[in-house]
N, C-alpha and C positions, 0 to 999 in steps of 0.2 A: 659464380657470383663472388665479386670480389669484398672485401671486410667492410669495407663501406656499405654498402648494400645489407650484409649482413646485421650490421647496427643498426641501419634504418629499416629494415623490418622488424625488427625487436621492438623498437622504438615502437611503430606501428600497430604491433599486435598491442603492448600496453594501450596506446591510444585507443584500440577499438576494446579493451576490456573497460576502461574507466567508461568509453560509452552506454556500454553493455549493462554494466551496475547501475549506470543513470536509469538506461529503461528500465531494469528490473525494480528499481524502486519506486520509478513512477507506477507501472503494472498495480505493485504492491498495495499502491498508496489509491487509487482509482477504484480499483477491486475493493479491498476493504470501509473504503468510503462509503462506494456502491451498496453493498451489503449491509453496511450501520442506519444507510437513509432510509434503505428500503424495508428491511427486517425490523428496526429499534426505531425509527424514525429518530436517529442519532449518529448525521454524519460525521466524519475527522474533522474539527475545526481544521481550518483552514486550505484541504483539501484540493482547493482550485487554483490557490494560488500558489500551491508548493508543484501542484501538476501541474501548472501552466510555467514557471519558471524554471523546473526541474528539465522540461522536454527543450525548450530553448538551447540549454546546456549538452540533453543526449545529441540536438543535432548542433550544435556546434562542435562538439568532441567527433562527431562520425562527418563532418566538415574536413575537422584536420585528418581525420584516416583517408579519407579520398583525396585529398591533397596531395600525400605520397601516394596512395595506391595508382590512381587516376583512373578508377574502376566507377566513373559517372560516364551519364549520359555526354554524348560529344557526336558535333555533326561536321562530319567532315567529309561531305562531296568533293569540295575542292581537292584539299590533301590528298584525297586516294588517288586522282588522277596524277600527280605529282612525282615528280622521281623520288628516291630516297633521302637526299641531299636537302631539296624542298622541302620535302613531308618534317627533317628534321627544324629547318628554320622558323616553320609553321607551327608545328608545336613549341619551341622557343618561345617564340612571340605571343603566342596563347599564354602558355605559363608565368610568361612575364606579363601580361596585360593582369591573370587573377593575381599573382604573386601583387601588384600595386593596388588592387582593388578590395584585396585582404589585408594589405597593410591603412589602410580608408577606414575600412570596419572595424578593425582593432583601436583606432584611435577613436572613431567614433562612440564604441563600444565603451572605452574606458571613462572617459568625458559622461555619458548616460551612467557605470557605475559610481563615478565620485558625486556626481547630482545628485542620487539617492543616497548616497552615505552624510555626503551633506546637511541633503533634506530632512532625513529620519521617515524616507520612504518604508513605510511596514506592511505586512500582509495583513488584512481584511482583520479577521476573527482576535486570533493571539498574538498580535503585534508585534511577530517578529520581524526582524530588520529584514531587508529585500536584497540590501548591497550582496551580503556572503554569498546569496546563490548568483545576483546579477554579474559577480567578481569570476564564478566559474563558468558562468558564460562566457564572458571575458578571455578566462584563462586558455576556453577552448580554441577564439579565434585566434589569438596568440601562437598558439601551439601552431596552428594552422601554417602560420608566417614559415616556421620552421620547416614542416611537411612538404611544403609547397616550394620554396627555396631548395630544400632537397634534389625534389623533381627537377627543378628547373635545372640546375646542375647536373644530373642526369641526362635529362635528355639535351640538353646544350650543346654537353661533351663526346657525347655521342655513347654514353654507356646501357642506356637503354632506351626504347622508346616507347608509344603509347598502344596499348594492345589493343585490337582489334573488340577484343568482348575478355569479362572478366576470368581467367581460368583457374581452373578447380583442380585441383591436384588430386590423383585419384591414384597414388603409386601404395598408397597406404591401406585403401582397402581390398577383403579378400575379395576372391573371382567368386562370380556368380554359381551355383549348380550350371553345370555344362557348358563352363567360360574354363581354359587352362592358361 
């Protein structure tokens, strides 16, 4: 793997931890809701609308990790029959169709947060503003742009290409009882 690569999985693995945190606060924030309405009859103000905008952002953040990774669903009958050469043009042309179709969203994306910061769009209960978390929604399809451009150069250039099914590295753990 050459240095390029190497940065873009770094990269990557950040992107899928700042995902990772989003869910773990949503979790957080559901759970404890859950438990206040039902035990105290005393939910988390605003609870639904920080889980409902908070998940938007986990999956826009785990968006731009699949974007490098390219570890999403993908149908490719055609491609498999294809020669190598083919199968690479074909994913090109894929990566460049999402690569324009994420720069759409991003822009659309941004347009919807400056609306709400405008507007003084707020959450239901404690009127906090909407833009900051709409913003890292935002941020995540942004990123996206980056992940996905990556790829494309990638597989473009010919330095890698799209894997068959997600692989698991398994050089790290011990061997089973009666595995050497």
């Amino acid at each position: 793997m050459d240095r390029l690569q190497t940065i873009l999985e770094a990269i990557s693995l950040t992107i899928e931890k700042v995902a990772g945190v989003l869910m773990g606060v949503i979790t957080v924030v559901v759970v404890v809701s859950a438990i206040g309405r039902y035990l105290f009859s005393f939910p988390i103000p605003d609870a639904f609308d920080m889980s409902r905008l908070l998940i938007g952002a986990a999956i826009m953040w785990g968006f731009a990790s699949v974007g490098y990774r390219g570890s999403h669903i993908k149908v490719d009958i055609i491609s498999e029959i294809m020669p190598r050469k083919a199968q690479r043009w074909i994913d090109t042309f894929a990566w460049a169709v999402l690569l324009l179709f994420t720069c759409l969203l991003t822009w659309k994306m941004l347009g919807r947060v400056l609306s709400a910061a405008k507007s003084g769009e707020a959450t239901m209960d404690l009127r906090f503003p909407a833009w900051p978390i709409m913003g890292l929604i935002w941020a995540g399809v942004a990123v996206s742009i980056l992940t996905i451009l990556a790829r494309l150069i990638l597989v473009a250039t010919g330095r890698t290409s799209l894997d068959h099914f997600e692989s698991i590295d398994v050089a790290d753990e011990p061997p089973h009882a009666g595995q050497s």
